[in-house]
N, C-alpha and C positions, 0 to 999 in steps of 0.2 A: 504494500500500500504506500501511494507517494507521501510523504512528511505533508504536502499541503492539504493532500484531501483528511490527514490524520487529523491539523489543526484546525479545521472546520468543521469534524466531525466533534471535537473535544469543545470551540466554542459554542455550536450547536444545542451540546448538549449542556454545558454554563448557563444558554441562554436560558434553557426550559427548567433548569434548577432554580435558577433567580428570579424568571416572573410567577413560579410559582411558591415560592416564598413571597415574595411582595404579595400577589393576588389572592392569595388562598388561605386569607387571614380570618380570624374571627376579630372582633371589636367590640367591645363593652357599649353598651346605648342606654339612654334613658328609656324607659320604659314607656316615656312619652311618643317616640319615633318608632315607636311597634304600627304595623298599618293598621287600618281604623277595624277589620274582620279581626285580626289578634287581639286584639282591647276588647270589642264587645265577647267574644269567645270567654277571654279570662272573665269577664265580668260577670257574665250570665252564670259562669260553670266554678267559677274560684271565689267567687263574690265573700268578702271580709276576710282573704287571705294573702301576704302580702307578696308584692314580686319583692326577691332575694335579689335575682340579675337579670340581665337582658342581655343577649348577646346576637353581633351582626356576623352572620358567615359569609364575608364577599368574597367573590371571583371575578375571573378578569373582564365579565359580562356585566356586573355588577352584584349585587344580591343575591343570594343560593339556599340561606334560609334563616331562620330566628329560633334560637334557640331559647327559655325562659324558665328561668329555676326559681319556684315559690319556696318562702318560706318556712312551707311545710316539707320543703324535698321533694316533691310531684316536680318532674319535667315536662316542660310540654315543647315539643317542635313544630312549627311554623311554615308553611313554603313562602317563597317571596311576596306573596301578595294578601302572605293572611292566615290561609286556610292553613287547619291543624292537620300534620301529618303524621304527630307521634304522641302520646300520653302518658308518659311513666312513672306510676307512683310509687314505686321502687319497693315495692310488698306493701303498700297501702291499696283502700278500695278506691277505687277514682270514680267520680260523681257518674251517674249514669247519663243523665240528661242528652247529651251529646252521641252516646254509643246507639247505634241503630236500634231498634225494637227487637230484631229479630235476632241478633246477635246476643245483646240480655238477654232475651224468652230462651234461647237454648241453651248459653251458659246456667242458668238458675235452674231449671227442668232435666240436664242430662247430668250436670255436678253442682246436688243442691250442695249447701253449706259449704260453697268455694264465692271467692270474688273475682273481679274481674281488675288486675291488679295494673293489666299493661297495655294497650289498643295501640294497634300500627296500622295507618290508613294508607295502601299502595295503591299505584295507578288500576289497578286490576280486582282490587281483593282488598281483603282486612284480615290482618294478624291481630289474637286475641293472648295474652296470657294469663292465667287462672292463680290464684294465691294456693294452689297444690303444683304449681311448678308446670302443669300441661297449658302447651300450646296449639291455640285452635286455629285452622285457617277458615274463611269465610269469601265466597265471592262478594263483586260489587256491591252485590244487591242485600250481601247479610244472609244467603245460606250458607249452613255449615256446609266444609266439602271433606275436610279430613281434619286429623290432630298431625297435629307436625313435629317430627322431629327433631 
C-alpha cells in the first residue's frame, strides 16, 4: 500500500473519531427546553415528582433524543420531538396511564401479582418488563406475541 493512500486512510479515519466525539454528545438542559409532548407527558404521568436531570443526546443532524431522570429514579427517554420511547423504573411500578390497555389487560391476567416495571416503545412493537424479571414482546397494536429472551 502506497504511504499516501496509508495517510489518508489514517486521516480518514481521525476524521470520523473526532466529529464523532464532538457530535455525539449528551448535554445537560433545563428541563425547560424538553419539547412541549415531553413536559405535558411528565406532567400528566409524573405529576408532583420532580425532574433530577434532563439531558440533550445530539448528533451531527442535531437532536437524537432526551433522556430525563426523576427524582424518584424512573427514567424516561424521549425521541426528538417529544414522544416517549423508553420508561424505566428501575424495579419500580410505573404509572399505567400511558401503557396501552391491552398491554396492562394481559400483563395483570396472564402474571397476576407482577408489575409492569419497564415499557420500550419500538418502531414496530413494544417491549414490556415485569417486576418477576420476564420480558414480554407486544406488536404495535398491544398484542402479546411472545416472552423474550
Amino acid at each position: 500500500m502506497e504511504t499516501k493512500t496509508k495517510i489518508t486512510i489514517i486521516l480518514a479515519v481521525v476524521l470520523i473519531l473526532i466529529t464523532g466525539c464532538v457530535y455525539g454528545q449528551d448535554r445537560a438542559i433545563n428541563p425547560n427546553q424538553l419539547p412541549k409532548t415531553a413536559k405535558t407527558f411528565l406532567y400528566t404521568n409524573f405529576k408532583g415528582i420532580a425532574i433530577g436531570s434532563a439531558v440533550e443526546d445530539r448528533e451531527i443532524y442535531g437532536v437524537d433524543e432526551y433522556k430525563v431522570y426523576l427524582a424518584n429514579g424512573i427514567k424516561v427517554e424521549f425521541d426528538s420531538t417529544g414522544n416517549w420511547k423508553e420508561v424505566d423504573g428501575k424495579h419500580q411500578k410505573l404509572p399505567y396511564g400511558f401503557i396501552p390497555a391491552k398491554i396492562r389487560n394481559y400483563a395483570a391476567k396472564s402474571f397476576p401479582n407482577t408489575l409492569i416495571t419497564k415499557i420500550e416503545k419500538e418502531r414496530w412493537s413494544y417491549k414490556a418488563e415485569l417486576s418477576n424479571g420476564i420480558d414480554l414482546k407486544f406488536d404495535r397494536n398491544g398484542n402479546f406475541t411472545k416472552i423474550d429472551d
